[in-house]
Structure formats: structure tokens, C-alpha cells
ZAMARGU-4260 file (C-alpha; in steps of 0.2 Angstrom, whole numbers, plus 5000, padded with zeros to 4 digits):
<rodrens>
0) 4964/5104/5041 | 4955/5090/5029 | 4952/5074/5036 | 4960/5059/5029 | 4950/5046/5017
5) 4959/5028/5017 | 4951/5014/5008 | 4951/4995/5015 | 4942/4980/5018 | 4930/4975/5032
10) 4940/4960/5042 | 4926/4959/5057 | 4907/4965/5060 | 4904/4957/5076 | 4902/4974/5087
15) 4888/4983/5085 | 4890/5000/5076 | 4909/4996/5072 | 4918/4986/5061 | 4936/4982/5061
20) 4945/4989/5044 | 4962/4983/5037 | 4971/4996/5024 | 4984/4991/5017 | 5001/5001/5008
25) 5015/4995/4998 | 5033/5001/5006 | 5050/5001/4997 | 5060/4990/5006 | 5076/5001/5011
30) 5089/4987/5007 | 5081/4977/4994 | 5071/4990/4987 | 5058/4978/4983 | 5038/4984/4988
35) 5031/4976/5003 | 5013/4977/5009 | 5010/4984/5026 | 4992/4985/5034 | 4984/4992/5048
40) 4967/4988/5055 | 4955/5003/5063 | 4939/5001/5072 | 4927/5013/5062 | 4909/5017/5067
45) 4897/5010/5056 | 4880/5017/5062 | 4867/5008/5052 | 4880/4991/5051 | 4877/4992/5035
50) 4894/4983/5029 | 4900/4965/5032 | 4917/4955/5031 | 4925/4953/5015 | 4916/4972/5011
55) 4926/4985/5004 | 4924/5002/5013 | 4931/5021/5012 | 4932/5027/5029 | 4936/5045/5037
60) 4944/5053/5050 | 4936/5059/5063 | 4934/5066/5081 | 4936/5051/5096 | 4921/5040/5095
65) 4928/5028/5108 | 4945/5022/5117 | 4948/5016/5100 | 4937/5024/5086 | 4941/5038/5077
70) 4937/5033/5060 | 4919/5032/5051 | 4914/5024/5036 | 4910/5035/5024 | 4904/5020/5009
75) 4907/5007/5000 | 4923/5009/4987 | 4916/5015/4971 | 4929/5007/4961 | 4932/4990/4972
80) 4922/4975/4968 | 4907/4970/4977 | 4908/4957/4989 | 4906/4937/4985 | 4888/4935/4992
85) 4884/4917/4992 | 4872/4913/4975 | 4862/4899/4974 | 4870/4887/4960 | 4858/4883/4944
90) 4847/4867/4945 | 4858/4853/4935 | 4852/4849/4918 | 4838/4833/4920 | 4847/4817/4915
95) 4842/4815/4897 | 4848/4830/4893 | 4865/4826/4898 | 4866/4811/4890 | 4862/4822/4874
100) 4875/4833/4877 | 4888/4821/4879 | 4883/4810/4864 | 4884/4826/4852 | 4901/4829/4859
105) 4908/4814/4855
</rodrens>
């Protein structure tokens, strides 16, 4: 029988070799018939803690880990965009030169 491949994104790495992954699925709703998000969070194993919150993951089913783990990430999404690391902004321009600007742009 094949195991089961969901994508998400990494809500908590606090445990070690485990983070927390919310998947989430768009429902019709049966009166409205307007599409809902539902989501559900799984405790994968993550061996290397390789992945961080704000991550997004593919993980796979697979035999009982723990109480609660039964999942393991597999990777990082392939088509998801890489998380927002935080990047050092650009030194500002040195004073003259933003006087210069402004006086051309006028």
C-alpha cells in the first residue's frame, strides 16, 4: 500500500528531531457551497532538524515513531518558496549623495 505524501509548513522546531507540521485542505462547504480551509497539524521526525518555522516541508507516512509521530519529512517543497531568512538591509547612501538625489528629482 503507498504511503501518503502531504505538503505543509513547519509551525514549531522546539523538540528535538521533530517538528510540528500544519497541512492545510480546502472543503466545500455543504450549504454554502463556498471553499473553506481546514488544517491539521502532525508531529514529523526531522532527524538532522534540518527545517525551521515558517519552512515549507513534504512529509511521509510512516511506521509509529512515537505516541504521536508517524509522519517524516521527506524535504523541502520543490515548488514552495523558501523561507523569509532575515537579510541585512543595505548601508544608507552617505548624506551628499541624498541631497543629490533629491535635488535632481525636483
Amino acid at each position: 500500500m503507498p504511503r501518503r505524501v502531504l505538503q505543509g509548513v513547519v509551525v514549531s522546531d522546539s523538540c528535538d528531531k521533530t517538528v510540528v507540521v500544519r497541512v492545510e485542505r480546502r472543503v466545500m462547504h455543504p450549504i454554502y457551497k463556498k471553499f473553506v480551509s481546514r488544517s491539521k497539524k502532525y508531529a514529523a521526525h526531522d532527524e538532522d532538524n534540518r527545517y525551521h518555522a515558517g519552512d515549507a516541508v513534504r512529509i511521509e507516512e510512516s511506521r509509529p515513531i512515537s505516541k504521536r509521530k508517524s509522519w517524516v519529512v521527506i524535504g523541502g517543497a520543490a515548488d514552495a518558496a523558501p523561507r523569509r531568512r532575515q537579510v541585512a538591509t543595505a548601508p544608507a547612501a552617505a548624506p551628499e549623495e541624498a541631497a543629490e538625489e533629491a535635488g535632481s528629482a525636483a
